[in-house]
C-alpha positions as CSV (number, residue, x, y, z in Angstrom):
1,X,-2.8,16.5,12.3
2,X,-4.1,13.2,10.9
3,X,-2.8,10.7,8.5
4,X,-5.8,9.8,6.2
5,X,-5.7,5.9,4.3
6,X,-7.4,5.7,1.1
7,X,-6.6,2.3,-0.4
8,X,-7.2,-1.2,-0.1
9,X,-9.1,-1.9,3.3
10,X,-8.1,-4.9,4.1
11,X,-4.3,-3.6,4.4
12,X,-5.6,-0.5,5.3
13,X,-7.1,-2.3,8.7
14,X,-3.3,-3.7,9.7
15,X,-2.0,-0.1,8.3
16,X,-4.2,1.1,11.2
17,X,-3.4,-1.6,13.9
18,X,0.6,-0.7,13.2
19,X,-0.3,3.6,13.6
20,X,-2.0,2.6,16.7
21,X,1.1,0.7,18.1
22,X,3.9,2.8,16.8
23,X,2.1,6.3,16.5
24,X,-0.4,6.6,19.2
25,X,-0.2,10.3,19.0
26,X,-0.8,10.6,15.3
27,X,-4.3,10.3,14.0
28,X,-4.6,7.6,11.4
29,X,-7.8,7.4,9.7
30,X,-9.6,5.2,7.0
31,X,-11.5,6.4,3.8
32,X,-14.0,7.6,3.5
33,X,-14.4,7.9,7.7
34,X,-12.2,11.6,7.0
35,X,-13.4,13.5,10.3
36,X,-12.5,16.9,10.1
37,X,-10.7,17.6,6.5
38,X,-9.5,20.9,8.0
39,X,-7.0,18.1,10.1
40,X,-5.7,15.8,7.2
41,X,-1.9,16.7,6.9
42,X,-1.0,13.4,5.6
43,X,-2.8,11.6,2.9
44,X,-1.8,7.9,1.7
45,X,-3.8,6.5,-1.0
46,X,-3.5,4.5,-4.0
47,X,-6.2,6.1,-6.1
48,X,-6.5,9.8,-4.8
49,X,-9.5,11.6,-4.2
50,X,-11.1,14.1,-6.6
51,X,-9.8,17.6,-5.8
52,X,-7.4,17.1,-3.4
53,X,-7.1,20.5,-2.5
54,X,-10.4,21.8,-1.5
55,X,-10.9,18.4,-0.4
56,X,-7.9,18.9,2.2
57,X,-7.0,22.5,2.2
58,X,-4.2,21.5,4.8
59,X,-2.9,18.6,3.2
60,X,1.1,18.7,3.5
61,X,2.8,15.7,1.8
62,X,0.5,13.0,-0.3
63,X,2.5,9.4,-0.4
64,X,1.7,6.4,-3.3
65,X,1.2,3.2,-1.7
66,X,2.8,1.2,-4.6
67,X,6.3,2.0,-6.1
68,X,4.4,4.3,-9.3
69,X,2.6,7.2,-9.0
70,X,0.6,7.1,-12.7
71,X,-2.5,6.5,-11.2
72,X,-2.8,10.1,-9.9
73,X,-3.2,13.0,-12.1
74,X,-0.2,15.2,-10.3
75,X,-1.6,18.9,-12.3
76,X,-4.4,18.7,-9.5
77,X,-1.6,18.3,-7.1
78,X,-0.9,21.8,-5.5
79,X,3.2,22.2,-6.5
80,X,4.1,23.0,-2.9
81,X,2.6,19.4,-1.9
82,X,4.9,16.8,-2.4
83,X,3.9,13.6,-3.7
84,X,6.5,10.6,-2.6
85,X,5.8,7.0,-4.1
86,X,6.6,3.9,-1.8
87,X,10.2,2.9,-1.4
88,X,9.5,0.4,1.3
89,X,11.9,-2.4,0.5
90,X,9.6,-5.2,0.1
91,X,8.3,-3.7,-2.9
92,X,11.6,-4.4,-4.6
93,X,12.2,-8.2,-2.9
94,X,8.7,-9.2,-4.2
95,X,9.2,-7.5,-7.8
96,X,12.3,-9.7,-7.9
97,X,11.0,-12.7,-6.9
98,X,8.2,-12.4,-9.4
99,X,10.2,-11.4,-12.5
100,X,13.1,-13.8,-12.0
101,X,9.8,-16.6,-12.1
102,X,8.7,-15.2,-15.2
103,X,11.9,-14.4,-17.0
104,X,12.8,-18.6,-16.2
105,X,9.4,-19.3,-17.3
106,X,9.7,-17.6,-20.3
107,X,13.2,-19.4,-21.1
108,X,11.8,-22.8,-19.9
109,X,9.0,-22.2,-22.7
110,X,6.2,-22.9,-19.1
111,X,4.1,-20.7,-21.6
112,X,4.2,-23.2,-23.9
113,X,4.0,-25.9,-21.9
114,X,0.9,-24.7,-20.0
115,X,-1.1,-24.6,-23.6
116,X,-0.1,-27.9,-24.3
117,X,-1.1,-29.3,-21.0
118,X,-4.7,-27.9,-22.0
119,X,-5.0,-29.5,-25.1
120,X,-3.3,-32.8,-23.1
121,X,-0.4,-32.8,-25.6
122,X,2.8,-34.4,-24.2
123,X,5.8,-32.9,-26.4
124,X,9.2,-31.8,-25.7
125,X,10.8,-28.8,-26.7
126,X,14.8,-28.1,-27.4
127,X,16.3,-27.0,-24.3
128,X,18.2,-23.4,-24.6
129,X,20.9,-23.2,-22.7
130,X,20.8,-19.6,-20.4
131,X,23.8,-18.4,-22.0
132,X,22.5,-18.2,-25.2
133,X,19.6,-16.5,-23.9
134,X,20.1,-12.7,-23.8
135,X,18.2,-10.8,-21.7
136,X,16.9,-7.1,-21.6
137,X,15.6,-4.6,-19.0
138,X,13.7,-1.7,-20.0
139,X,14.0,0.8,-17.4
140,X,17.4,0.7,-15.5
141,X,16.1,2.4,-11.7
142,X,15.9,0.7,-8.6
143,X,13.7,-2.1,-9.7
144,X,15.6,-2.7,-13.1
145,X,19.0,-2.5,-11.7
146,X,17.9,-5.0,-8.5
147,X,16.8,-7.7,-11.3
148,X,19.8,-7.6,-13.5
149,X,21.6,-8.0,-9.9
150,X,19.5,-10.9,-9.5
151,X,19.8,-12.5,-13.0
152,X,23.0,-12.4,-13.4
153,X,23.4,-15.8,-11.3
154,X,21.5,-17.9,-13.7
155,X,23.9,-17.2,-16.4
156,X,22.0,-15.0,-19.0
157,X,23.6,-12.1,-20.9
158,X,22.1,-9.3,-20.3
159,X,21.5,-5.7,-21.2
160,X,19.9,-2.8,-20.1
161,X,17.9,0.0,-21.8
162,X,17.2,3.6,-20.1
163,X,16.5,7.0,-21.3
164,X,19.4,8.1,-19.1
165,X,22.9,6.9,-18.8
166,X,23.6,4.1,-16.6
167,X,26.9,2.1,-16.0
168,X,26.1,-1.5,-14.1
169,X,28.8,-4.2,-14.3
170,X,27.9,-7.1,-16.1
171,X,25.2,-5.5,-18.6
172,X,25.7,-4.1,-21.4
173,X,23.8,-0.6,-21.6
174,X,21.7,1.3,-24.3
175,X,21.1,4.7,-23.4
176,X,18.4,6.8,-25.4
177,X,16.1,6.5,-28.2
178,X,18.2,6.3,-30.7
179,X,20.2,3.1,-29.5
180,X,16.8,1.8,-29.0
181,X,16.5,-0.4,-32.1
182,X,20.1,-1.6,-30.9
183,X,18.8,-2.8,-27.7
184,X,15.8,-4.7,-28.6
185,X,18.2,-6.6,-31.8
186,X,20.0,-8.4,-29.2
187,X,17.3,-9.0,-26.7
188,X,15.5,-12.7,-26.6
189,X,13.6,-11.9,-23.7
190,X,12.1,-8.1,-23.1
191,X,11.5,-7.3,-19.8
192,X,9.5,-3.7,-19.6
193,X,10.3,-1.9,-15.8
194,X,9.5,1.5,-17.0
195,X,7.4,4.1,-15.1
196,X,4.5,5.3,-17.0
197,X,4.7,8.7,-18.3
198,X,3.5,10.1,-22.1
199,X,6.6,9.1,-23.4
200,X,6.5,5.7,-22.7
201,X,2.7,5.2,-23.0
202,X,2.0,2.5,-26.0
203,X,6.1,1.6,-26.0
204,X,5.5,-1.8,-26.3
205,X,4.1,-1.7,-29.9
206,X,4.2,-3.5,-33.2
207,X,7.0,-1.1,-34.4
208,X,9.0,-2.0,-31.3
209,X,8.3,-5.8,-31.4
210,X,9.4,-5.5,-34.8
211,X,12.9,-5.0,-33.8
212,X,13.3,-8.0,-31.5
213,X,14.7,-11.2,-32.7
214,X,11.7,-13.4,-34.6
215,X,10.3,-15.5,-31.6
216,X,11.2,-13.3,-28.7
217,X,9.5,-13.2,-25.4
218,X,8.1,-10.5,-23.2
219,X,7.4,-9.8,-19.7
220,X,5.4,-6.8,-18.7
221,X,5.7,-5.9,-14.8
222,X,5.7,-2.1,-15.7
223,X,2.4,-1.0,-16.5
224,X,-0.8,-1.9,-18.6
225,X,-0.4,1.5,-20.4
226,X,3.2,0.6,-21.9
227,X,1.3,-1.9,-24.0
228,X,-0.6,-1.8,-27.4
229,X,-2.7,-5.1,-26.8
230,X,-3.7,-5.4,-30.3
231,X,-0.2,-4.8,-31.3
232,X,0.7,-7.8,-29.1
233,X,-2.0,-10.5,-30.0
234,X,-1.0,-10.0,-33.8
235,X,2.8,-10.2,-32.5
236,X,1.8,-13.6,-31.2
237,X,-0.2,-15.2,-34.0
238,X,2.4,-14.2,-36.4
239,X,5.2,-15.5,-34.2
240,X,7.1,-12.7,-34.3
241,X,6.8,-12.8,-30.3
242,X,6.7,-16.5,-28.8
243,X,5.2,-16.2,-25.6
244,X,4.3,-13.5,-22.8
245,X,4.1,-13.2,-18.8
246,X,1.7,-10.1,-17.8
247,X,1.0,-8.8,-14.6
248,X,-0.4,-5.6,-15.7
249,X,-3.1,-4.4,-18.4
250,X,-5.5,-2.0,-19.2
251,X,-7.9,-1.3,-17.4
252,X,-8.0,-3.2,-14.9
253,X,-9.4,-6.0,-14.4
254,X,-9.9,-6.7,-17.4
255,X,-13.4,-7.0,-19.0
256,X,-14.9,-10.5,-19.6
257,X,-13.9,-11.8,-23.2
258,X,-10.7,-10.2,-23.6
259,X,-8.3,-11.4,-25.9
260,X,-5.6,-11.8,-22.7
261,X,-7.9,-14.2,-20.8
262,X,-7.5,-17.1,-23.7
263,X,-4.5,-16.6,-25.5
264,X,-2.4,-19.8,-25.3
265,X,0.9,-17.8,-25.5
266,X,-0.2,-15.6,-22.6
267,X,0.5,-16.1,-18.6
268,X,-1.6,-13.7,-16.8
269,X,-1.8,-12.4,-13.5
270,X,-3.7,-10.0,-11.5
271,X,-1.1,-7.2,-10.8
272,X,0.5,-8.3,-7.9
273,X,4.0,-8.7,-8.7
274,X,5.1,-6.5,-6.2
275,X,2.4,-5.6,-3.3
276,X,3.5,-3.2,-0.3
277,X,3.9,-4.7,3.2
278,X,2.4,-2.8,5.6
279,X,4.9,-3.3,8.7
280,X,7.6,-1.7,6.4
281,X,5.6,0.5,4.2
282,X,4.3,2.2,7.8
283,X,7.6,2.5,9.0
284,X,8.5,3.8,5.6
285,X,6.0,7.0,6.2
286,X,6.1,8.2,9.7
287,X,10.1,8.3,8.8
288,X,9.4,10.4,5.7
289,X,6.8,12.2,8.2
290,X,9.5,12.9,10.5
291,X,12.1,13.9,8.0
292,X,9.3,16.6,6.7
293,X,8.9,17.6,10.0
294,X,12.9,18.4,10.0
295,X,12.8,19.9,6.7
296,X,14.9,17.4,5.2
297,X,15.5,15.9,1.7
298,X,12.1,13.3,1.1
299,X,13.3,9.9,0.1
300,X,10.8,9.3,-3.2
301,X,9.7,12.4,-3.9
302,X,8.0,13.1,-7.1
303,X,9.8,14.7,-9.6
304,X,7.4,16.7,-11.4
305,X,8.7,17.4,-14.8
306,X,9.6,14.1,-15.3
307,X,6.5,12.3,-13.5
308,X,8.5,9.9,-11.3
């Protein structure tokens, strides 16, 4: 009955030091050292293997190590395998320490300020006070709603968007497509926390810039796939956005001479927002281990139809 790691190796060494110390009775192995594939019950991974199945004709429960679960194409998934994505808490503590940085940067104009510094121009801009800087969250689940939590001390109005209703003190909530267009009007700084599924692929598009106040800002922590890159360069130049902070794109990395790299009204960084601590992302799987064992409920289990 072995636990089988298939992501970054340099975690992946400490994800086998805490097995070792916390599960010595569980056998924990690292990609692509599988050992017997007829023994893998447990398979952790970030990108997963090709054909899962035959692969692992075993296999009982199949765990994300990051908070999305995009990445894995879940029609090769046998349905009676579970697929749970990471809810270890310092996902969320790291998200919000990165998106309340780039949501101040972004009202502090560092964007700005960070192209000027390369062409050595000293020059002020006005100062916007945080209450007349309203700001909106795509995607209202665990990681949306822990950010508005988090906002709401600096002062901003603030609203939330989600394709489901939602009722959070304090923000005022769109629900749908249709109150969409709504949303966006009254949103100076767009922050995009939605998974990635075919309905939001491309979201963040020239039609949906369109409907943001002339000048607004956007911060992408979702995933490179919500954005229409072109859509957003030509947003830029024309100033109908001012300035973006993204952590994701598409593919990534990206290639040498992309558009992203040089743009002096982008800030980006190499997707690592949010990265999963292995002490509590371990912990996090032998319990969902042990609750399988039990046959009880799986805390961040896939739903299928919905693809998160």
């Amino acid at each position: 009955m072995t636990v089988l790691y298939k992501a970054n190796m340099v975690r992946g060494a400490e994800w086998a030091r805490l097995f070792a110390e916390r599960a010595p009775d569980l056998p924990f192995r690292l990609w692509p050292d599988i050992g017997d594939p007829t023994e893998v019950r447990y398979l952790v991974a970030w990108m997963p293997p090709d054909d899962i199945a035959k692969s692992f004709p075993n296999l009982e429960l199949v765990f994300s190590v990051g908070a999305g679960v995009d990445q894995f194409d879940i029609t090769k998934l046998p349905p009676h395998i579970p697929l749970v994505r990471m809810l270890e808490p310092g996902i969320t503590e790291r998200m919000l320490e990165y998106a309340s940085m780039a949501v101040l940067a972004l009202h502090r104009d560092l964007v700005h300020f960070i192209a000027q510094q390369r062409e050595q121009v000293w020059r002020e801009l006005p100062v916007t006070q945080t209450g007349e800087r309203r700001v909106g969250v795509m995607g209202l689940g665990l990681l949306g709603q822990a950010l508005l939590g988090r906002l709401k001390s600096f002062g901003f109005p603030l609203l939330g968007w989600n394709r489901s209703p939602r009722s959070i003190a304090g923000v005022t909530c769109f629900v749908g497509a249709g109150a969409l267009p709504d949303f966006l009007g009254q949103t100076d700084i767009l922050v995009c926390l939605l998974p990635l599924t075919s309905e939001t692929r491309g979201i963040l598009n020239a039609n949906l810039f369109a409907h943001l106040p002339r000048g607004a800002r956007l911060l992408n922590v979702g995933r490179g796939g919500h954005l229409v890159g072109a859509d957003l360069i030509a947003a830029l130049d024309s100033g109908v956005l001012s300035a973006a902070v993204l952590d994701v794109a598409e593919p990534e990395p990206l290639p040498a001479g992309h558009p992203f790299w040089s743009h002096p009204r982008i800030l980006l960084t190499p997707h690592i927002a949010s990265t999963t601590k292995p002490e509590t992302a371990v912990e996090f799987v032998l319990d969902v281990i042990a609750r399988h064992r039990r046959g009880e409920a799986l805390p961040g289990r896939v739903d299928r139809d919905r693809g998160y």
